[in-house]
C-alpha positions as CSV (number, residue, x, y, z in Angstrom):
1,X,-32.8,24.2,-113.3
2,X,-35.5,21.9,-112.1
3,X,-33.5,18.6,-111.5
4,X,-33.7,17.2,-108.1
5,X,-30.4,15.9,-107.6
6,X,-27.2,15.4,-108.7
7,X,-27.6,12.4,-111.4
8,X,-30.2,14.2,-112.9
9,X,-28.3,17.3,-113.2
10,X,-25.3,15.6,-114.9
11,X,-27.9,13.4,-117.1
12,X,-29.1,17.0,-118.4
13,X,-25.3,18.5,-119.3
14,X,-24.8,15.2,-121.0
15,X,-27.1,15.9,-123.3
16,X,-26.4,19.2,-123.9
17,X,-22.4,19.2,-124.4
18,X,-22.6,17.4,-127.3
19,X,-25.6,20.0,-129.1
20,X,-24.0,22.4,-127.7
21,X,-20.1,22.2,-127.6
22,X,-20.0,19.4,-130.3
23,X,-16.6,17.9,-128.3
24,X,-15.2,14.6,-128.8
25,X,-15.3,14.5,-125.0
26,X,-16.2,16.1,-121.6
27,X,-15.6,15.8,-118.2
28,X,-17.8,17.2,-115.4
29,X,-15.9,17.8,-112.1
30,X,-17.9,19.0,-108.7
31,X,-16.6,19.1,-105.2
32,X,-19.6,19.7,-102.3
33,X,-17.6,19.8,-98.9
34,X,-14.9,17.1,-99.0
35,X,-16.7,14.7,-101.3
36,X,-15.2,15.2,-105.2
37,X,-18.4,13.8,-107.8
38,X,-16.6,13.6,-111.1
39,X,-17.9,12.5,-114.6
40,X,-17.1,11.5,-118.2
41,X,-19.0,12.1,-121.1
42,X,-18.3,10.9,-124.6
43,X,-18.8,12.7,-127.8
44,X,-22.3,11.8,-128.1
45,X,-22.8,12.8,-124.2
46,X,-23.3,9.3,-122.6
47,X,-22.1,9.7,-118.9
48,X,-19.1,6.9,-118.0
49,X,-17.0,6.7,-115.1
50,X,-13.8,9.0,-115.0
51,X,-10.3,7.5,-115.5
52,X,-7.9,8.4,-112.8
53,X,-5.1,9.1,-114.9
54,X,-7.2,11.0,-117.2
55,X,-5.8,14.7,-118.6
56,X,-9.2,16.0,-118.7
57,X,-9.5,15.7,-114.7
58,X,-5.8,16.6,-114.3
59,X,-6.7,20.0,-115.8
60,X,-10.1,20.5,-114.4
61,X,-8.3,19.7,-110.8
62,X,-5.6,22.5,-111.7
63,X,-8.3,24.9,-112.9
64,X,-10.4,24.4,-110.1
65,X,-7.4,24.8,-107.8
66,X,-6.5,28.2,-109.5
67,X,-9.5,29.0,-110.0
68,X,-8.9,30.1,-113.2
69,X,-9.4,28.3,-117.0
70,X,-7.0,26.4,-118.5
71,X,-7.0,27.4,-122.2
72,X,-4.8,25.1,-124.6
73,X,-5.1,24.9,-128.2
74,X,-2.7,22.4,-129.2
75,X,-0.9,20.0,-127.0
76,X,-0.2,16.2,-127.5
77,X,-3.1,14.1,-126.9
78,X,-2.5,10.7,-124.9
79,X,-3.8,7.3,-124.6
80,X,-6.3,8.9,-121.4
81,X,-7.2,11.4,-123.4
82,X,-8.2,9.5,-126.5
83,X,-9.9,6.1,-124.4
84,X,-7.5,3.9,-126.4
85,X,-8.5,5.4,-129.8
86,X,-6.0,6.7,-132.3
87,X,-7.0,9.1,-134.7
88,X,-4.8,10.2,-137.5
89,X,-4.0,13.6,-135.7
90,X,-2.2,13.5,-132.0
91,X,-3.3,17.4,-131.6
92,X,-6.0,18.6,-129.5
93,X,-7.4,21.4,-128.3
94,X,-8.5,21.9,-124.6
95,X,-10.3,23.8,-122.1
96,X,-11.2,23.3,-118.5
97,X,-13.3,25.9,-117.5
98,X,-14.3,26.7,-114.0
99,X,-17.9,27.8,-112.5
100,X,-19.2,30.1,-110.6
101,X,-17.1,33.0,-111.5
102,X,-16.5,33.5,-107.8
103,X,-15.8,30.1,-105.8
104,X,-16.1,27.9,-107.9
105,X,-17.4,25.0,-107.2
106,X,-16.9,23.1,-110.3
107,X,-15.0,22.6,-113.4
108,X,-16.9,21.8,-117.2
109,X,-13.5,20.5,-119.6
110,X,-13.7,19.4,-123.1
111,X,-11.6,18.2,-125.7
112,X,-11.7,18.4,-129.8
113,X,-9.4,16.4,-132.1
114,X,-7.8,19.2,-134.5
115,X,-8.1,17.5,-137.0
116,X,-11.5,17.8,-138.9
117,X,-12.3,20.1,-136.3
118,X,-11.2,23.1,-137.6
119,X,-12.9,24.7,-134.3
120,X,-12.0,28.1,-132.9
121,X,-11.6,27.7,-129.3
122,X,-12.4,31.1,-128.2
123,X,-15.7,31.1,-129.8
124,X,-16.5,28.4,-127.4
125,X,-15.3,30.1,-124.4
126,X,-18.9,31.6,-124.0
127,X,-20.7,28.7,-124.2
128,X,-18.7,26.5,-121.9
129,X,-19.4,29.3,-119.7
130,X,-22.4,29.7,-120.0
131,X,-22.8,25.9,-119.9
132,X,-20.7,25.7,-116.8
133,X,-22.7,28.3,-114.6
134,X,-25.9,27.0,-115.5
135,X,-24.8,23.5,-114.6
136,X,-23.7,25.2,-111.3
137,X,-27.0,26.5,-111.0
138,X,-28.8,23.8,-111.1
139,X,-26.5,22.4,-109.0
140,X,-26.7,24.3,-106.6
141,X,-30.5,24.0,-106.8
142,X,-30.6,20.7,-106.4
143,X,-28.3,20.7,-103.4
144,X,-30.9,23.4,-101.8
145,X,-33.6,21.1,-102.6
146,X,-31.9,17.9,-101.0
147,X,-31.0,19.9,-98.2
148,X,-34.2,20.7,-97.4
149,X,-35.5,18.0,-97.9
150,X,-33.4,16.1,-95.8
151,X,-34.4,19.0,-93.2
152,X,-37.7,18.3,-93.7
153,X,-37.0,14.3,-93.2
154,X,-35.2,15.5,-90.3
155,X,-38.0,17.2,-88.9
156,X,-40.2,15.1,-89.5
157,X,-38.3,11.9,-88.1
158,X,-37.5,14.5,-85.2
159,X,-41.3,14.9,-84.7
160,X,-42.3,11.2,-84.9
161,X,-40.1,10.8,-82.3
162,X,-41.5,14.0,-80.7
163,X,-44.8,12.2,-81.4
164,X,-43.4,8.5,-79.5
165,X,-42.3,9.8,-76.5
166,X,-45.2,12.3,-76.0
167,X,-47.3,9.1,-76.2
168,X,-45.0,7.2,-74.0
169,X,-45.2,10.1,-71.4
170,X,-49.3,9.8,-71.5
171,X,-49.4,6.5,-70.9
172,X,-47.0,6.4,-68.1
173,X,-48.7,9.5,-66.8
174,X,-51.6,7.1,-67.1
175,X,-50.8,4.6,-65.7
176,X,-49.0,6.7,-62.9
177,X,-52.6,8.3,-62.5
178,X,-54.5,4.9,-62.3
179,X,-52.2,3.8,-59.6
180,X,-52.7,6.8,-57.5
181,X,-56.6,6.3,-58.2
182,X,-56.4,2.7,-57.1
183,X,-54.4,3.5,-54.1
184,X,-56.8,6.6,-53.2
185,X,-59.4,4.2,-53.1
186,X,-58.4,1.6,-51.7
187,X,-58.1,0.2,-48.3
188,X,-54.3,-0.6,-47.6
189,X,-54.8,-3.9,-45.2
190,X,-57.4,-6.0,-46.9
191,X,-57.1,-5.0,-50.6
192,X,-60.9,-3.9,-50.6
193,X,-62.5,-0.5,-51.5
194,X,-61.9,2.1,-48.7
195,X,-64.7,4.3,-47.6
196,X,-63.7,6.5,-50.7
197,X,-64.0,4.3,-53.4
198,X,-67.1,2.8,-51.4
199,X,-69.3,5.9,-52.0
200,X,-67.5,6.9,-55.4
201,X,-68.6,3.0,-56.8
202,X,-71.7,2.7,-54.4
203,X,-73.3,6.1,-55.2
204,X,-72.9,4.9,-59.3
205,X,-75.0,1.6,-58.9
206,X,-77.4,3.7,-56.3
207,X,-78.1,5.9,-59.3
208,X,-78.8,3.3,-61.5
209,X,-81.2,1.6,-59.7
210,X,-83.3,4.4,-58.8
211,X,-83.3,5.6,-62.6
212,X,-84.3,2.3,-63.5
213,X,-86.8,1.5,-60.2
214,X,-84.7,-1.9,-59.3
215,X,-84.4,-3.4,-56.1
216,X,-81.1,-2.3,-53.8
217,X,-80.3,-3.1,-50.2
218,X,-77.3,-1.6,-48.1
219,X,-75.4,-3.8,-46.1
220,X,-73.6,-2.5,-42.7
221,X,-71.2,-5.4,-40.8
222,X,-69.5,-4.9,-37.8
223,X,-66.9,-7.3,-36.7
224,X,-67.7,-7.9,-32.6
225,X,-65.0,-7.7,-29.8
226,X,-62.1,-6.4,-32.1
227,X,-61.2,-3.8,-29.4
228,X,-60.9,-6.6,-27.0
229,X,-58.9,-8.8,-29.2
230,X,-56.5,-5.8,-29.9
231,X,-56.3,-5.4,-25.6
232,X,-55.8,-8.9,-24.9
233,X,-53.9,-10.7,-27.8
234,X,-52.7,-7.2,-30.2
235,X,-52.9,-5.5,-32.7
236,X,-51.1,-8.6,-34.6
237,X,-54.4,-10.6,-34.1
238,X,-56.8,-7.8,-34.2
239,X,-55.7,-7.2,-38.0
240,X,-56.2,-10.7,-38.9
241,X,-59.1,-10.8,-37.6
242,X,-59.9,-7.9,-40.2
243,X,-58.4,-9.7,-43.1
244,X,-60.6,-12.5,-42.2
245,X,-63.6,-10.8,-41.9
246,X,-62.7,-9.1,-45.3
247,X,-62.6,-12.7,-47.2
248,X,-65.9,-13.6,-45.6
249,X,-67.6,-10.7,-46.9
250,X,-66.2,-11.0,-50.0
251,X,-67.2,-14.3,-50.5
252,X,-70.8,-13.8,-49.7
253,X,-71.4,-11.0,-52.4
254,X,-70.9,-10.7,-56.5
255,X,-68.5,-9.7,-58.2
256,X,-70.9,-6.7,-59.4
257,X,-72.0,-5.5,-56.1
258,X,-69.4,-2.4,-54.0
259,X,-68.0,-4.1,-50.7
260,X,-65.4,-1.9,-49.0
261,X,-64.1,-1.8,-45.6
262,X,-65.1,1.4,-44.1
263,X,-62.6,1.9,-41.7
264,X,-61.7,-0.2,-38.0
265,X,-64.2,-2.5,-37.6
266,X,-67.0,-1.3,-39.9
267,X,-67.6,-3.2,-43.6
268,X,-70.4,-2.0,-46.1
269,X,-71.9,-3.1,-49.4
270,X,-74.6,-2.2,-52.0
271,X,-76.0,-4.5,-54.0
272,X,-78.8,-4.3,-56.7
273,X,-79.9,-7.8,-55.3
274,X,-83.5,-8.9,-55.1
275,X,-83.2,-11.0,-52.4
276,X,-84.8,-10.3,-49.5
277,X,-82.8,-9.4,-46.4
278,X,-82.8,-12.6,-45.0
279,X,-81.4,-14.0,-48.1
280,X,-78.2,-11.8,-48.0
281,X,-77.8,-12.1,-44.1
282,X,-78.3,-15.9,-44.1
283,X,-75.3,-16.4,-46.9
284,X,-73.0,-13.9,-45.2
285,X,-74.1,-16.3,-42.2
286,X,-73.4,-19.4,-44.1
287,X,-69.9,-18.1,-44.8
288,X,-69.2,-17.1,-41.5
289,X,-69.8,-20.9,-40.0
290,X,-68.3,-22.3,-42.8
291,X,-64.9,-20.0,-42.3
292,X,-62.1,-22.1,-41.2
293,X,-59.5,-19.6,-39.5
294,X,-56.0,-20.9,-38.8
295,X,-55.3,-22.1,-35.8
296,X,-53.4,-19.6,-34.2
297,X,-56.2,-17.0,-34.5
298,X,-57.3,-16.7,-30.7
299,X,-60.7,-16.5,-31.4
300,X,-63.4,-17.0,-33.8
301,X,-65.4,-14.2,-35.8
302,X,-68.9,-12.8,-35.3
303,X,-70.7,-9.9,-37.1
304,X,-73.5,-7.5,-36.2
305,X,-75.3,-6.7,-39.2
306,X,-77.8,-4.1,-40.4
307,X,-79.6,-4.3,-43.5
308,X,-81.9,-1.8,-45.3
309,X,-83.6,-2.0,-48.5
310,X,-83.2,1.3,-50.9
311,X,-86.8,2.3,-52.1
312,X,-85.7,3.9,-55.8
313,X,-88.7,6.3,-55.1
314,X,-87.5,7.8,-52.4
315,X,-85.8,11.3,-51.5
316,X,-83.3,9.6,-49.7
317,X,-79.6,9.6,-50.4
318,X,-76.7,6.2,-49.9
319,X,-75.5,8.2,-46.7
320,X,-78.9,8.0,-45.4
321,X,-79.0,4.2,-46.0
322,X,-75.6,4.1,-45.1
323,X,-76.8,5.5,-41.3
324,X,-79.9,3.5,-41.1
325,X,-78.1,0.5,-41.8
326,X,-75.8,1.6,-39.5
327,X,-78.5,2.3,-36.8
328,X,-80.4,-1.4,-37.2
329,X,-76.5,-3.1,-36.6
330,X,-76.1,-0.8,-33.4
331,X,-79.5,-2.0,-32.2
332,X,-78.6,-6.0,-32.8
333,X,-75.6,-5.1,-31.2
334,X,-77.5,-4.0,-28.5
335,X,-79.6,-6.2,-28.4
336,X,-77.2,-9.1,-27.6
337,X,-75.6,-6.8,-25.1
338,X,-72.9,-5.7,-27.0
């Protein structure tokens, strides 16, 4: 009743037919759906593959069609039936029993030579019965078993794939959420941080340098005359004026320090740089000479810059900085008359 499957369960009644039914031959018929399984077994219950003219499955088809045994104990035994042996009797007695009782599924036959087999047939009605149902039984548990485990296999490819496109989803949910990040913080015409991810990336490295006392300065660049190169040449020129004062500034800070155009005119950038202020304004200087625009820009590119240093003991937050930096460009602007 344990057997897992089919082969096992016909491995099983071949060894049983012969201790049990001592036949000189057996046949084991099943039908699941449209698929027919049918096999021989010899007298000593070794399974071998069914002939298709053989009487044994003639008469198991016919009883399993009537559903009802075929009982005969003397009829002419042929060359099928006998596998090409002669004994010296050409009687035999034959049944072909169905199983279950009710719709059946299956058919257990067997065959005795008459003679030296003085066997009485009906005295073996009971056990190829009984033999036959529990065959059935266990086939039928074996077919449970296999169906459910080809559920399971089913539900478990079904959940692997489950599993795939859930982590397909995540990642394109990732990366659908990175790119809205990048574009919430980013500034559309020159590719740098926008005033957003300014503060968001600024106010991280302003943290760190006050936790760990390091030098900081904030850096606030305004690009001169941009309202009067949008009147008299466009907006056209006015934004490449911007892209050009976005690769100078660029240019003139590390890769680790937050530049971002703040919006119009107005750049920023922190850096954890000990340089003093005249350092940082003499490179962004340096830049800005060596800048070669092309040569239908109508004008070249001058800043007003303010510069603070960030004391990491102070009170004072990176939007203060921001505004004192601020403050110190509007008085240079000032102070070269705008």
């Amino acid at each position: 009743m344990q057997a897992p499957d089919l082969g096992s369960v016909l491995e099983l009644a071949g060894q049983a037919i012969p201790n049990l039914l001592l036949s000189d031959g057996a046949l084991l018929l099943v039908q699941m759906g449209e698929r027919e399984y049918v096999t021989e077994f010899d007298r000593r219950g070794s399974m071998q593959p069914a002939r298709a003219d053989s009487a044994l499955l003639r008469h198991a088809r016919q009883a399993l069609a009537n559903q009802t045994p075929i009982l005969l104990p003397a009829v002419v035994a042929d060359s099928s039936l006998l596998g090409g042996r002669h004994p010296p009797s050409e009687k035999v007695s034959l049944v072909a029993f169905p199983f279950p009782t009710i719709k059946p599924v299956g058919v257990l036959a067997a065959f005795w030579y008459r003679h030296g087999r003085q066997i009485e047939l009906t005295r073996q009605i009971s056990t190829l019965r009984q033999l036959g149902e529990l065959t059935g039984a266990a086939l039928g548990n074996a077919g449970v078993r296999q169906s459910l485990e080809g559920q399971l296999a089913a539900q478990s490819r079904e959940i692997a794939e489950a599993t795939r496109q859930h982590a397909i989803e995540l990642l394109r949910r990732n990366g659908v959420e990175e790119e809205i990040h990048r574009i919430s913080v980013t500034d559309v015409m020159t590719g740098m941080l926008n005033r957003r991810g300014f503060f968001l990336h600024a106010e991280q490295n302003f943290k760190v340098a006050r936790r760990q006392g390091l030098p900081s300065a904030l850096i606030f660049v305004d690009i001169d005359g941009l309202k009067a190169v949008n009147d008299s040449f466009g907006h056209d020129a006015g934004d490449r004026l911007i892209d050009d004062a976005a690769r100078i500034l660029e240019q003139s800070f590390r890769d680790s320090d937050v530049v971002a155009r703040l919006g119009g005119d107005e750049f920023a950038a922190f850096t954890l740089d000990a340089a003093q202020p005249q350092v940082i304004l003499e490179r962004i200087r340096q830049n800005l000479a060596d800048f070669r625009p092309l040569p239908s820009s109508p004008c070249r590119i001058s800043f007003s810059i303010g510069i603070v240093q960030c004391d990491p003991s102070s009170d004072l937050s990176l939007s203060d900085y921001l505004s004192l930096a601020d403050r110190q460009m509007y008085e240079q602007k000032d102070h070269r008359g705008r």
